[in-house]
C-alpha positions in Angstrom: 50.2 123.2 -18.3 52.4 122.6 -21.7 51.7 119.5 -23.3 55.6 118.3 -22.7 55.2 118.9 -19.0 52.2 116.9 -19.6 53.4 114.1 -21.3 57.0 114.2 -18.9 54.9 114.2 -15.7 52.5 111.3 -17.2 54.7 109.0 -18.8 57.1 108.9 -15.0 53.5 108.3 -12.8 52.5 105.6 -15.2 55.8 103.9 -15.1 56.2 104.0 -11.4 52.3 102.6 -11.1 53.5 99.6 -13.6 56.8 99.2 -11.4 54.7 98.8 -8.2 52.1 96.3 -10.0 55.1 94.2 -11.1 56.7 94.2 -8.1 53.3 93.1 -6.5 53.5 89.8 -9.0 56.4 89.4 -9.1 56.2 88.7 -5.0 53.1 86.5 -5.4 55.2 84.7 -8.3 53.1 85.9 -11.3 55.7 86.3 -12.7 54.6 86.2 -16.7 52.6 89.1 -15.2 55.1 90.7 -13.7 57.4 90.5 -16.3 55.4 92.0 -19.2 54.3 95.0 -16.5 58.2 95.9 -15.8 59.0 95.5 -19.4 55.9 98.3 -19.9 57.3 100.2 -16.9 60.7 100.4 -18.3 59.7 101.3 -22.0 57.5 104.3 -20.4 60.4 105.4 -18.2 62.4 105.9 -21.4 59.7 107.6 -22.7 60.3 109.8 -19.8 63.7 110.5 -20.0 63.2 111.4 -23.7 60.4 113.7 -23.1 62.5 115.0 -19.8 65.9 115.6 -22.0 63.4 116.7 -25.1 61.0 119.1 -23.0 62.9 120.4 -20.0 67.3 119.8 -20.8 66.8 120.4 -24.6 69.2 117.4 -25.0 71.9 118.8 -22.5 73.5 117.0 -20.3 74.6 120.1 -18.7 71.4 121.4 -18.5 70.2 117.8 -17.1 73.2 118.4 -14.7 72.2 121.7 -13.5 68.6 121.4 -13.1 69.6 118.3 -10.3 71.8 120.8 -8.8 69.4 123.1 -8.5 66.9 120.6 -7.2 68.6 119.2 -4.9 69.8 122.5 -3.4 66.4 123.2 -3.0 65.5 120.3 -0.9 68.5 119.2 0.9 70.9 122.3 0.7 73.1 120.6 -1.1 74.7 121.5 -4.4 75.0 118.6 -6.4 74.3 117.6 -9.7 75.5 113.7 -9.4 72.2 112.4 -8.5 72.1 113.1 -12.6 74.6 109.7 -13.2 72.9 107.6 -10.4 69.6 108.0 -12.8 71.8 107.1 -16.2 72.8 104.0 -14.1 69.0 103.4 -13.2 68.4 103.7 -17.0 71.1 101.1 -17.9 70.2 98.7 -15.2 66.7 98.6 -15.7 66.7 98.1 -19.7 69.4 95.4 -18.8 67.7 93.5 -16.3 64.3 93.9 -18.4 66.2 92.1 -21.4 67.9 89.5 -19.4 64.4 88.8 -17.9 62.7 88.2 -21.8 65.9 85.6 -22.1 63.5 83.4 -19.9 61.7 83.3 -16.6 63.7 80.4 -15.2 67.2 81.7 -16.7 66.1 85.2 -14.6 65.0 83.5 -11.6 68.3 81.4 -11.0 70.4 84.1 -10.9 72.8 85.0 -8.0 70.6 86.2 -5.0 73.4 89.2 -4.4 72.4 90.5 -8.4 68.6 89.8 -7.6 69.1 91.7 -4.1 71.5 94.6 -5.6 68.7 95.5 -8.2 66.1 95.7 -6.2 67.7 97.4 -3.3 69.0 99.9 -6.1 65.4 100.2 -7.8 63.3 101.2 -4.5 66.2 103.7 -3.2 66.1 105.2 -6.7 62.3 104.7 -6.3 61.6 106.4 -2.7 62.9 109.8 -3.4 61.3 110.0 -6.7 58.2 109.7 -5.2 59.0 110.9 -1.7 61.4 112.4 -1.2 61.6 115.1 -4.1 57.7 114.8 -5.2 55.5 117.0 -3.4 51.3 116.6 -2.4 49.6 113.7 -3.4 52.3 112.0 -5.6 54.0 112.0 -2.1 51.3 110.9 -0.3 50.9 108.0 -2.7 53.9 107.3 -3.0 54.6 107.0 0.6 51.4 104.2 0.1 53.0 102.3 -2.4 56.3 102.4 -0.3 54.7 101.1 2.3 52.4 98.7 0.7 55.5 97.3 -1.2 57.0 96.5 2.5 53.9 94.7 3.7 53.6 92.5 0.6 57.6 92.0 0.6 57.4 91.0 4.2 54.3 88.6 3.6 56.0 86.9 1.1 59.1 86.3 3.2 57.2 84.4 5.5 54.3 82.5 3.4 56.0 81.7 0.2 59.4 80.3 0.8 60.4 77.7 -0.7 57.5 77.3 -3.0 57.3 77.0 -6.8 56.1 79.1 -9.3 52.4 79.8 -10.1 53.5 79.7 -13.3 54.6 75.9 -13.3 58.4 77.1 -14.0 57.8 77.7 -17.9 60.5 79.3 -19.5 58.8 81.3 -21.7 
């Protein structure tokens, strides 16, 4: 395998590893934790994106566009290369919400349930078919796992943690 396939394959799994770990704290309210592992998840999803434009699109957006057509004819017989912008707006959305986030941990937790809710709900459809439903063997298998696991834990917090403060005394750091 070509070391850019490499590196493009590697730098996506890590991310989406770091996204589930901050997820995980961020539910149990770690959230200096979580915090520095989305921050890390984010920075090696652009390193993705570079090494995916770089590797595979040679800096194309048609060629980005084309190769999400052809993808997605392949699994859903559809052909449509718009899936293409729903990943720009992932790219924007997570580099803005990782920023706000550094502004402060209280600052990021007080904003508007809806925004909090929107992101999130965004984040795990984007999330779910990258590792279901257009990954293949193990990484689907896994990520089927994490999907689940993320469910459980999101669930469990529901019901065991509302209403409480943060283990991280509310520092705004």
């Amino acid at each position: 395998m070509p070391d850019g396939k490499i590196l493009t394959l590697w730098t996506i799994r890590a991310a989406a590893i770091l996204y589930v770990a901050s997820l995980i704290a961020w539910l149990r309210r770690r959230d200096h934790g979580a915090r520095l592992t989305w921050s890390l998840a984010c920075l090696l999803y652009l390193a993705h994106v570079g090494c995916a434009f770089n590797f595979y699109h040679h800096w194309s957006h048609s060629a980005a566009y084309e190769d999400t057509s052809r993808r997605t004819t392949e699994l859903l017989g559809a052909g449509w290369g718009g899936g293409l912008y729903f990943n720009y707006l992932f790219t924007a959305v997570w580099i803005v919400d990782a920023i706000w986030w550094w502004r402060g941990l209280a600052v990021y937790r007080r904003r508007p349930r809806w925004m909090h809710a929107s992101v999130h709900v965004f984040f795990a459809f984007m999330f779910f078919n990258a590792v279901v439903v257009f990954a293949a063997g193990p990484v689907r298998w896994l990520g089927l796992v994490a999907t689940a696991t993320l469910g459980f834990i999101w669930w469990q917090s529901g019901l065991s943690s509302a209403g409480r403060a943060s283990s991280d005394n509310g520092t705004d750091v």
